[in-house]
N, C-alpha and C positions, 0 to 999 in steps of 0.2 A: 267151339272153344277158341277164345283169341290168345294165340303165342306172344309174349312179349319177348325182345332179346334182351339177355340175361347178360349183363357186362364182365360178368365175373365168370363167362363161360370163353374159354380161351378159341372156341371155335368160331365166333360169332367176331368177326370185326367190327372193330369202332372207327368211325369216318372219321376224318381228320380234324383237327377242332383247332383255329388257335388257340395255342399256348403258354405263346412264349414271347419275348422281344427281339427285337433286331436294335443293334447302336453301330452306328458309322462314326470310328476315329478318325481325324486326319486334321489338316489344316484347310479354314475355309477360301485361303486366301493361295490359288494359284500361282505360282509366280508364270510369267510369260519367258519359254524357252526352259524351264527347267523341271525336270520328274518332280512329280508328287504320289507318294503310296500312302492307298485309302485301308482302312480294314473294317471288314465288318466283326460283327461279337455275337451271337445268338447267345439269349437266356431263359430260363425257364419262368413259370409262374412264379419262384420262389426267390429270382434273382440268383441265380448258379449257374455259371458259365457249363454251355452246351454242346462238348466236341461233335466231330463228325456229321456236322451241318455243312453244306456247299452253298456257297454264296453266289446269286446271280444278282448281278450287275446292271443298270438302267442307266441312261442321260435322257433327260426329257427340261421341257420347258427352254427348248434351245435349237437355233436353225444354224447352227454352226459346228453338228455332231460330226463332223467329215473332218473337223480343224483338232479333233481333241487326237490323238494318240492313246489307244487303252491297250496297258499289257495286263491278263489277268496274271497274277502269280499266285504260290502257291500259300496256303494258309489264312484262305479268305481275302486276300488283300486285291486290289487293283491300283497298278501306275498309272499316274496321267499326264500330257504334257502337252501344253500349245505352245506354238510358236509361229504365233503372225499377231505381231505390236498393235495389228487393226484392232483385236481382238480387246484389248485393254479396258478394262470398264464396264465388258460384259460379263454375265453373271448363267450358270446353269442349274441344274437341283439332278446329285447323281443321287438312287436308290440303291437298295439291296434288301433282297430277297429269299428265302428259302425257297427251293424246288416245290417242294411238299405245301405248303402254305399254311404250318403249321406256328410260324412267329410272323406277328405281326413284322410289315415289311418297315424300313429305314429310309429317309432320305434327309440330303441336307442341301441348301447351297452354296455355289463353289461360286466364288470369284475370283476371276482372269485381273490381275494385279500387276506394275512395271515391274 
């Protein structure tokens, strides 16, 4: 006989599926020398904001990762700041992510602005 698992049997885990979205608020436009706080937002299938998600944080598409400053803080959010004028006119793409990989991941690009 073939057992099929039964979703509706509370013993039986269900593997992780996404579910949900990730959105990055912030401003895309970095200023040079001054903080900027990102936040992310997880939601569900339905569009319902999703507490108690942990946000991990990415910089990619950028050879300049050593110039940013990132403080994570608390509530999802991460600061960011450069400060070298070289920098001016280049451009990054920060993500965010859930641990679990249950919302699709977020990203957006930032630009390094006077």
């Amino acid at each position: 006989a073939i057992t099929i698992a039964d979703s509706s049997d509370p013993d039986v885990p269900n593997p992780p599926v996404v579910t949900g979205t990730t959105v990055i608020n912030g401003n895309t436009n970095l200023k040079n020398s001054y903080n900027r706080t990102y936040a992310a937002t997880f939601y569900d299938s339905t569009e319902n904001v999703v507490e108690g998600i942990t946000a991990v944080w990415s910089i990619t598409n950028c050879n300049f990762v050593n110039e940013i400053q990132q403080t994570v803080l608390d509530g999802n959010k991460i600061q960011l700041k450069v400060n070298n004028e070289d920098l001016i006119g280049e451009s990054f793409t920060l993500n965010a992510s859930d641990t679990d990989g249950n919302f699709a991941p977020a990203s957006i690009t930032v630009n390094i602005v006077e």
